[in-house]
MOPAC internal coordinates of N, CA, C and O (Angstrom, degrees):
PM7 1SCF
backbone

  N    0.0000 0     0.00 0     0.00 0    0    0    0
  C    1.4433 1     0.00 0     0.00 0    1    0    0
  C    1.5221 1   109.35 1     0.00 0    2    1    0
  O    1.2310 1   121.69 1   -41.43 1    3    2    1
  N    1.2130 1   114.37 1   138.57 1    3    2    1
  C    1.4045 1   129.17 1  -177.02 1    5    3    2
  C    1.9913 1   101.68 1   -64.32 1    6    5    3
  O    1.2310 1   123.03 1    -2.31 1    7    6    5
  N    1.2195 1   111.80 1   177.69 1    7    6    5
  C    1.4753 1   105.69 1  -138.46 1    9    7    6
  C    1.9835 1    75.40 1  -104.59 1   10    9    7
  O    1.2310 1   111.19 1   -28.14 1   11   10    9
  N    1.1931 1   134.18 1   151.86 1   11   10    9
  C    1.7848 1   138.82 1   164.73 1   13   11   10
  C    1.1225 1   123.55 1   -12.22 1   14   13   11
  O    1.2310 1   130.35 1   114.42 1   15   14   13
  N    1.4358 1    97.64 1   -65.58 1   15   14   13
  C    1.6963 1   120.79 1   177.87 1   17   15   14
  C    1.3820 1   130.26 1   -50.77 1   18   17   15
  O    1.2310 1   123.65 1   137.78 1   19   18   17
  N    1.4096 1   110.61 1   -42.22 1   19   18   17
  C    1.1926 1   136.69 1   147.48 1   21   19   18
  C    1.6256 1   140.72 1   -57.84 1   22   21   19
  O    1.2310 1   126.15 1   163.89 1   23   22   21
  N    1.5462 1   105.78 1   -16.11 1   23   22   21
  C    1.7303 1   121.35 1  -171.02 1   25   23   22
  C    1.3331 1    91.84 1   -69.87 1   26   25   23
  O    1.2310 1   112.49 1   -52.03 1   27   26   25
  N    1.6975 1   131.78 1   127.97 1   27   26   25
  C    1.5335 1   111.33 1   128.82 1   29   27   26
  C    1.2839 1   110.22 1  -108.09 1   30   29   27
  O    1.2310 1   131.04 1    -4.98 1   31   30   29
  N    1.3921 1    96.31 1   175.02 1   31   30   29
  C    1.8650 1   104.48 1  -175.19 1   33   31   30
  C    1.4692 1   106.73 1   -44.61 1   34   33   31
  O    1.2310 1   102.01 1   115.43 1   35   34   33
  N    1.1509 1   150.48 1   -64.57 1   35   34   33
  C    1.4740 1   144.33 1  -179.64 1   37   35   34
  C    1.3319 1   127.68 1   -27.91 1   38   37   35
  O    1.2310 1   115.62 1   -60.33 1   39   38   37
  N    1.3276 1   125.92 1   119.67 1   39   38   37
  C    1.5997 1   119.23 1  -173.19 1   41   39   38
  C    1.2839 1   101.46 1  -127.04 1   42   41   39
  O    1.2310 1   111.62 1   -44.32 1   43   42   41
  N    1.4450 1   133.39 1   135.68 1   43   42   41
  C    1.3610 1   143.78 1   178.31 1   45   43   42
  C    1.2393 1   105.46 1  -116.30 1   46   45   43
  O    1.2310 1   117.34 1   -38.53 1   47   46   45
  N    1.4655 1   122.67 1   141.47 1   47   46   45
  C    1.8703 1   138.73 1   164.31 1   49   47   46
  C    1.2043 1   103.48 1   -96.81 1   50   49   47
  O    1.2310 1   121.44 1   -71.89 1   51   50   49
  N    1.3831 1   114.85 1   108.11 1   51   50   49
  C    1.2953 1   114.53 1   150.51 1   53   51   50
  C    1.6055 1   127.28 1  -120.57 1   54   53   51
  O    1.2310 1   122.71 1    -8.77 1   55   54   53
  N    1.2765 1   112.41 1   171.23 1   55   54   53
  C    1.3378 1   111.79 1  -150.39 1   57   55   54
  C    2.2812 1    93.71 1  -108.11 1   58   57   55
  O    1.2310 1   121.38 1   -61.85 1   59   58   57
  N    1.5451 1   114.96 1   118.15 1   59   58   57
  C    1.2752 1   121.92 1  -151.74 1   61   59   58
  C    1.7007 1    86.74 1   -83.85 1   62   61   59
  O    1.2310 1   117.76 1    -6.00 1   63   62   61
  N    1.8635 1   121.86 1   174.00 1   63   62   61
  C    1.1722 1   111.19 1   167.02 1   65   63   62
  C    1.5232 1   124.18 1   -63.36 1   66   65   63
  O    1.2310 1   119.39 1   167.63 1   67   66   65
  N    1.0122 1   118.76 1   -12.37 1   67   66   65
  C    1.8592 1   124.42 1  -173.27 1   69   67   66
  C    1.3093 1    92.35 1   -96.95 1   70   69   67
  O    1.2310 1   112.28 1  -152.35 1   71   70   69
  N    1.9016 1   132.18 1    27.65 1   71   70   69
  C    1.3888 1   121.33 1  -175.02 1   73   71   70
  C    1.4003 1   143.57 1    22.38 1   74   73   71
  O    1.2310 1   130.51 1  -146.85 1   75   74   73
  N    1.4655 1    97.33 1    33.15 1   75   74   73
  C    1.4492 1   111.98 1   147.28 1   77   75   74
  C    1.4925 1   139.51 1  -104.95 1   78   77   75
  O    1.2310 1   128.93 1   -50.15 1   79   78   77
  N    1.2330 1   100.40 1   129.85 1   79   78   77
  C    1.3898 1   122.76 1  -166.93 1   81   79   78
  C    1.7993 1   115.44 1   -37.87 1   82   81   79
  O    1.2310 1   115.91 1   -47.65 1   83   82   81
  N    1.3627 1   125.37 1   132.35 1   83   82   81
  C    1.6490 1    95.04 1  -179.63 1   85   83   82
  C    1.7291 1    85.26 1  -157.17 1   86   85   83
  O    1.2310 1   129.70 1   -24.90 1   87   86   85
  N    1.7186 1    98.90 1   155.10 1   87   86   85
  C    1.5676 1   115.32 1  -176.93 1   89   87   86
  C    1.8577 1   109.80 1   -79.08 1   90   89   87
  O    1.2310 1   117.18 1   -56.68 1   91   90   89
  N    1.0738 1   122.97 1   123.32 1   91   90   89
  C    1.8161 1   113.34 1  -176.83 1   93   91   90
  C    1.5340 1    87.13 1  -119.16 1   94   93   91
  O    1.2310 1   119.65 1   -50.98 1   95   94   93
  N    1.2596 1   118.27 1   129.02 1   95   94   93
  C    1.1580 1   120.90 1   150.05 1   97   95   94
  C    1.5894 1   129.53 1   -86.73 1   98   97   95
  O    1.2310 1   127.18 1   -53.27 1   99   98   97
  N    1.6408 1   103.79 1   126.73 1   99   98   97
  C    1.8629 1   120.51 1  -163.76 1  101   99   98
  C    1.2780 1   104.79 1   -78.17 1  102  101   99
  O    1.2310 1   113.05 1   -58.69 1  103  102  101
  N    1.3712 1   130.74 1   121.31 1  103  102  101
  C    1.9887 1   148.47 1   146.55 1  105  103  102
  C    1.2266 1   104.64 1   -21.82 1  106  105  103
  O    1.2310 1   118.73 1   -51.15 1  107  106  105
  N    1.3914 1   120.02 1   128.85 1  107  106  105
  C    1.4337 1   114.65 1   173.75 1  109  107  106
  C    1.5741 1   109.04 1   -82.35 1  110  109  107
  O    1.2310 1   116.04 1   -36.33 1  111  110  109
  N    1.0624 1   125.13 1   143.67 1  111  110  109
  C    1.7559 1   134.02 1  -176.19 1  113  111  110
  C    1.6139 1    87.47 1   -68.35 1  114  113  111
  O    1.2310 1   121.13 1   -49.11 1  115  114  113
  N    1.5864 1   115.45 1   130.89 1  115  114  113
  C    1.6233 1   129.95 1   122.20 1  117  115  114
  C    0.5941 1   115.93 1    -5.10 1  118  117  115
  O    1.2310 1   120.18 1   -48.91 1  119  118  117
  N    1.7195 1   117.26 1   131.09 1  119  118  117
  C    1.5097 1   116.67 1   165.45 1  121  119  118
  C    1.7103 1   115.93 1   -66.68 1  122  121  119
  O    1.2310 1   120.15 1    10.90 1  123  122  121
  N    1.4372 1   117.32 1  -169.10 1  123  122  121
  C    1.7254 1   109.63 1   178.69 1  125  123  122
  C    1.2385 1   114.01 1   -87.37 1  126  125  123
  O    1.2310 1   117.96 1   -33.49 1  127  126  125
  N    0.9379 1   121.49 1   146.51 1  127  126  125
  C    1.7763 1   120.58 1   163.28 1  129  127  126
  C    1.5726 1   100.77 1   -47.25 1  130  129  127
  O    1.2310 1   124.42 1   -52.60 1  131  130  129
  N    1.9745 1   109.12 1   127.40 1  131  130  129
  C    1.1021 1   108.41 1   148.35 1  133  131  130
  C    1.6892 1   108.41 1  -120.35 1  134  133  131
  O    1.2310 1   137.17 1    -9.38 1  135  134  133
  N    1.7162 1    84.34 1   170.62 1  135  134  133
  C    1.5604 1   104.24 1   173.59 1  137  135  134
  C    1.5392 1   123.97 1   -46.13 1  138  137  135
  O    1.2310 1   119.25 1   -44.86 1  139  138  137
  N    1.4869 1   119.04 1   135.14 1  139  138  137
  C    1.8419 1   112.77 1  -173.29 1  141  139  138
  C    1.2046 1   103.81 1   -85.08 1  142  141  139
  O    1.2310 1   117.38 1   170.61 1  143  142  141
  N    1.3758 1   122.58 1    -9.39 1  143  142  141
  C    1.7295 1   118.81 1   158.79 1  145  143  142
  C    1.4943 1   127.12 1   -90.01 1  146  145  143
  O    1.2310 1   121.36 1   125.04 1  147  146  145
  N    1.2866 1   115.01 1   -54.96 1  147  146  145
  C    1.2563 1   112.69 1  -157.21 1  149  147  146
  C    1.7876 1   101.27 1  -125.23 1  150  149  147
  O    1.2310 1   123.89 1  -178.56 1  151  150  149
  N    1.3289 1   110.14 1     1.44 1  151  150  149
  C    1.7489 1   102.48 1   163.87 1  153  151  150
  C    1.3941 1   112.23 1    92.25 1  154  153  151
  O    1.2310 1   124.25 1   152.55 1  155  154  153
  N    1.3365 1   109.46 1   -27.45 1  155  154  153
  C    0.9988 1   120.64 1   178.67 1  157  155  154
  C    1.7197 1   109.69 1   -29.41 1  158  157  155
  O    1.2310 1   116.97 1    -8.49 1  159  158  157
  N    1.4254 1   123.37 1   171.51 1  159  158  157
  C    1.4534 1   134.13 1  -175.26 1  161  159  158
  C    1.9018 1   108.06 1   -89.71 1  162  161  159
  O    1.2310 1   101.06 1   -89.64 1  163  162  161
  N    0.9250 1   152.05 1    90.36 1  163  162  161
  C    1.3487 1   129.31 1  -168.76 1  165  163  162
  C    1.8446 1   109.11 1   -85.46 1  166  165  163
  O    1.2310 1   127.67 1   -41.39 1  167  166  165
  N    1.7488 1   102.84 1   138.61 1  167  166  165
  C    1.0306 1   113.05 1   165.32 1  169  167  166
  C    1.2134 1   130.67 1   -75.92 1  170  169  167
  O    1.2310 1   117.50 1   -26.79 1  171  170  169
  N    1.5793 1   122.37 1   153.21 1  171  170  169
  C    1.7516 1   122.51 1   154.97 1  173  171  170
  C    1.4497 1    86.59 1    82.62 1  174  173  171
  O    1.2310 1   109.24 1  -145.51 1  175  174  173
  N    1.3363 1   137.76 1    34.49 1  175  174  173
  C    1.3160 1   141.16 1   164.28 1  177  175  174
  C    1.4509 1   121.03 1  -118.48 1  178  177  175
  O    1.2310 1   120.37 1   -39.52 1  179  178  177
  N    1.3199 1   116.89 1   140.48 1  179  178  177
  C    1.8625 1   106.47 1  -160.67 1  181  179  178
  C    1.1161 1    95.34 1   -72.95 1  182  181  179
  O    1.2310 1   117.02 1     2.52 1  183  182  181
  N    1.7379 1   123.27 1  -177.48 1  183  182  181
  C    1.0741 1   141.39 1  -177.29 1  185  183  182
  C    1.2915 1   110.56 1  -151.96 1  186  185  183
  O    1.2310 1   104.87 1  -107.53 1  187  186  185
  N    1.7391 1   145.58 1    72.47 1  187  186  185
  C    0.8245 1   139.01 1   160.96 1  189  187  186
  C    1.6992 1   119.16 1  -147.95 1  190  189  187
  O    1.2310 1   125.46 1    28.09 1  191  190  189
  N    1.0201 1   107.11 1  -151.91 1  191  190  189
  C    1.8576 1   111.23 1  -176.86 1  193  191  190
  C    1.9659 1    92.33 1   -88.06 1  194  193  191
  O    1.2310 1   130.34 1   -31.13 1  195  194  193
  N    1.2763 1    97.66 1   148.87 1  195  194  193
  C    1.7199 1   122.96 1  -167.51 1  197  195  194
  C    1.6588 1    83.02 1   -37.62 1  198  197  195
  O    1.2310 1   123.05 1   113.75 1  199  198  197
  N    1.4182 1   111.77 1   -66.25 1  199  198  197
  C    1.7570 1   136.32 1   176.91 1  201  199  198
  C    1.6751 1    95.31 1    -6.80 1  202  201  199
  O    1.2310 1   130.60 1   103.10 1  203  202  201
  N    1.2190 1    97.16 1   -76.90 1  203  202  201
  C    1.8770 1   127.84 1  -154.38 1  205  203  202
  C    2.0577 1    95.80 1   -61.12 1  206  205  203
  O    1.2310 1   122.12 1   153.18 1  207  206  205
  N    1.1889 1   113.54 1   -26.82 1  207  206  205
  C    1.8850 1   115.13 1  -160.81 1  209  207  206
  C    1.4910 1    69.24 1  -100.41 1  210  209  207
  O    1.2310 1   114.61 1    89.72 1  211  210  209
  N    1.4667 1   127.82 1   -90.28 1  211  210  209
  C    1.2400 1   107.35 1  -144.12 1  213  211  210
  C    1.5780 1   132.16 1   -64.56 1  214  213  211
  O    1.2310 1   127.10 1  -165.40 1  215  214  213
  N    1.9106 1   103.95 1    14.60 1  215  214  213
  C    1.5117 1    87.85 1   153.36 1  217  215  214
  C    1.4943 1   124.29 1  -107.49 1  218  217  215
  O    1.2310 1   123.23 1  -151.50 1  219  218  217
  N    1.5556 1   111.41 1    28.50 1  219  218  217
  C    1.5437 1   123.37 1  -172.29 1  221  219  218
  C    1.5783 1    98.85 1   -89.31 1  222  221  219
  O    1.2310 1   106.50 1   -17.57 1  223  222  221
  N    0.9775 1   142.70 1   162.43 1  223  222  221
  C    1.3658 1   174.97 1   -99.73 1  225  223  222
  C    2.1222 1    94.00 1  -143.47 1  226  225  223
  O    1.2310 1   113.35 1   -52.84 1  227  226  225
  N    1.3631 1   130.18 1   127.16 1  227  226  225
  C    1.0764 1   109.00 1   176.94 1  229  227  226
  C    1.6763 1   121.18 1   -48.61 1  230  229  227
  O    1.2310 1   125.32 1   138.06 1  231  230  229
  N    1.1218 1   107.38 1   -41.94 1  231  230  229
  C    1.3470 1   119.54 1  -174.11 1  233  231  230
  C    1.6012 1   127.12 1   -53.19 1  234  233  231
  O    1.2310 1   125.26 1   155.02 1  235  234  233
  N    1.5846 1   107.50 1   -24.98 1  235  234  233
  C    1.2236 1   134.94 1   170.94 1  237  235  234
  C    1.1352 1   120.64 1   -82.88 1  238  237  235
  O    1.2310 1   114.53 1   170.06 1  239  238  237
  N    1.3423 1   127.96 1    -9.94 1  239  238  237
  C    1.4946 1   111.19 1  -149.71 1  241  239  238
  C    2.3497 1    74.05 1  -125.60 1  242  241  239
  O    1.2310 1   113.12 1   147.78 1  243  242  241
  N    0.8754 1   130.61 1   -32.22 1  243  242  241
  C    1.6817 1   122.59 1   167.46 1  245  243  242
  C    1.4349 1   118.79 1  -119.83 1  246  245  243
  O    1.2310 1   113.59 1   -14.45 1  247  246  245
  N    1.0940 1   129.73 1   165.55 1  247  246  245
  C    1.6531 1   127.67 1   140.77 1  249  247  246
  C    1.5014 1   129.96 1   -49.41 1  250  249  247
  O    1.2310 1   112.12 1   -69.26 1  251  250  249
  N    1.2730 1   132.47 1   110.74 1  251  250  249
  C    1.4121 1   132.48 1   156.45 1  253  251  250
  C    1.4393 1   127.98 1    -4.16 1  254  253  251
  O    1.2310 1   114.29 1   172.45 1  255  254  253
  N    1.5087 1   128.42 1    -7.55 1  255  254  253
  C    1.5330 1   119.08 1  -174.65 1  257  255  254
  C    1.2963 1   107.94 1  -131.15 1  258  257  255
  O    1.2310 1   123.93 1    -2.64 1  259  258  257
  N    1.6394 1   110.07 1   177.36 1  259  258  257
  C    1.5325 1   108.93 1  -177.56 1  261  259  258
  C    1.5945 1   110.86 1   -81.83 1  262  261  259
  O    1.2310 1   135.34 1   -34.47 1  263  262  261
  N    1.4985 1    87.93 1   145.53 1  263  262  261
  C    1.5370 1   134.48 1   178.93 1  265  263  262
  C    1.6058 1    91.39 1    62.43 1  266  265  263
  O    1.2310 1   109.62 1  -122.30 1  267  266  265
  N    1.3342 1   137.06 1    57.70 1  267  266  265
  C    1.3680 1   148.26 1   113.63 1  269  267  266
  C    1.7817 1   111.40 1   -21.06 1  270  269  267
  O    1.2310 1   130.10 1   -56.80 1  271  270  269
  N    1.3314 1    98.12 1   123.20 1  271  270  269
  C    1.3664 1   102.95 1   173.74 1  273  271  270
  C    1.2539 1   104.22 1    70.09 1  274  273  271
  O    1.2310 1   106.96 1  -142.90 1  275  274  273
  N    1.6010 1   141.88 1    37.10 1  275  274  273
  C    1.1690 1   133.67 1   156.23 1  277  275  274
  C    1.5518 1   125.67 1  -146.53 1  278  277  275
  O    1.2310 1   133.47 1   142.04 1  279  278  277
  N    1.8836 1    91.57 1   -37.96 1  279  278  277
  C    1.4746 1   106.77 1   154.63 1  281  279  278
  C    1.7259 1   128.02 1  -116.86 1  282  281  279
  O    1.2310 1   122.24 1   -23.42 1  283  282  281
  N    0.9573 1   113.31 1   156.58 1  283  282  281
  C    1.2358 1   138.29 1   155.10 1  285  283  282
  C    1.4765 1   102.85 1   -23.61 1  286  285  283
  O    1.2310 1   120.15 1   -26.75 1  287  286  285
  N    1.5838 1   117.32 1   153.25 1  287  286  285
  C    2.0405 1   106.43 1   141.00 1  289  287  286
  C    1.0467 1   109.83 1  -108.04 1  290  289  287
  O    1.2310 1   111.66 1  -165.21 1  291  290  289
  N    1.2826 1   133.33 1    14.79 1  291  290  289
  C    1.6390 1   118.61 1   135.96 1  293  291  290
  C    1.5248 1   128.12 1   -70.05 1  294  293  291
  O    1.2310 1   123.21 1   140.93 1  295  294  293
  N    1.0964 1   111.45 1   -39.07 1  295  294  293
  C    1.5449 1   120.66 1   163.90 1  297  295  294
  C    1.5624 1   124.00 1   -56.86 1  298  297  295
  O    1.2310 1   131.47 1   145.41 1  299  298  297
  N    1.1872 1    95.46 1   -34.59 1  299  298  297
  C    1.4181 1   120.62 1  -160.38 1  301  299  298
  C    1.8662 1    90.01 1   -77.91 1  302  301  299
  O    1.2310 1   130.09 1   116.81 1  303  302  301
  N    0.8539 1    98.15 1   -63.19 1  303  302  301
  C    1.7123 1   110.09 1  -176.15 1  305  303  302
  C    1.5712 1   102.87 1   -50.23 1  306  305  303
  O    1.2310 1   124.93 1   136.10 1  307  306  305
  N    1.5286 1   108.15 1   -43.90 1  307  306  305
  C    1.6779 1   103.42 1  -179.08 1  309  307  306
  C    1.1268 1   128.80 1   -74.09 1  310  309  307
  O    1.2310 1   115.72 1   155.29 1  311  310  309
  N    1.2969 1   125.72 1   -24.71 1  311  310  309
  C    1.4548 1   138.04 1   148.82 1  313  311  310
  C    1.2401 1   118.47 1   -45.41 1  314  313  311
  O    1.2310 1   119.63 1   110.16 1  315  314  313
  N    1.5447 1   118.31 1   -69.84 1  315  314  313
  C    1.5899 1   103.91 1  -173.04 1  317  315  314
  C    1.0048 1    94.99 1   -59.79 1  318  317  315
  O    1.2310 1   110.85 1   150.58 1  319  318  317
  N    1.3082 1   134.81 1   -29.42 1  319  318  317
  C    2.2508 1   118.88 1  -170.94 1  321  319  318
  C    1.7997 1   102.43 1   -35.46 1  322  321  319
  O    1.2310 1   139.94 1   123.62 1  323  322  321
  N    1.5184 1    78.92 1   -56.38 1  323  322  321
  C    1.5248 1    98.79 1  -139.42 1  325  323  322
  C    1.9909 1    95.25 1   -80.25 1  326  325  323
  O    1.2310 1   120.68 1   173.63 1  327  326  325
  N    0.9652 1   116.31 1    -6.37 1  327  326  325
  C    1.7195 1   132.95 1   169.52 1  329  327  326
  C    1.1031 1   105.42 1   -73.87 1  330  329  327
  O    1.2310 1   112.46 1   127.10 1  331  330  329
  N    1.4647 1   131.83 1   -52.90 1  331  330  329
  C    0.9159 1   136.20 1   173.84 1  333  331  330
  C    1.6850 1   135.36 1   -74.33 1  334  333  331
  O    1.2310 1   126.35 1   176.57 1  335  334  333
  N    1.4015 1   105.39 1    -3.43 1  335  334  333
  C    1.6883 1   110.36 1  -175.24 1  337  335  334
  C    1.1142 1    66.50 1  -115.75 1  338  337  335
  O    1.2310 1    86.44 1    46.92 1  339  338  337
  N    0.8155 1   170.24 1  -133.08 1  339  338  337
  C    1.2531 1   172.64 1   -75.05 1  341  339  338
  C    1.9419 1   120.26 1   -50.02 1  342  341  339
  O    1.2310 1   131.88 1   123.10 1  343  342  341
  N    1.6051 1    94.66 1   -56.90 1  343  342  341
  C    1.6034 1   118.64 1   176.49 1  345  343  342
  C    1.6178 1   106.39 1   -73.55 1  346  345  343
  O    1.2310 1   120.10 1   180.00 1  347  346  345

């Protein structure tokens, strides 16, 4: 049995190589990436245990542009606005 700290409610049967039957208890998934402004939910961002992202492909695991995986592109858009009237 997996160690307390580690239990979530989910229990899976699987069948071991000496084909006996045994209880594994399943990791609960991460919540989603949200936005560092507005909370929002962010898309095109992975969702799993550190394990599960770092064997994805860079390209898979964020979006291609700046501050990917932190903001919004609504946020994102309001910043440079406002970066830019600004300078």
């Amino acid at each position: 049995m997996v160690r307390p700290g580690l239990r979530s409610g989910k229990r899976k049967i699987v069948k071991s190589p000496k084909k006996r039957y045994r209880v594994v208890s399943l990791r609960k998934k991460p919540n989603r990436a949200v936005c560092a402004r507005c909370g929002a939910v962010l898309h095109g961002t992975a969702r799993g245990t550190p394990v599960e992202i770092r064997r994805l492909t860079h390209s898979e695991r964020r979006p291609s542009r700046p501050y990917a995986g932190v903001l919004c592109n609504r946020c994102l858009t309001r910043m440079i606005i406002e970066n830019t009237r600004s300078a």
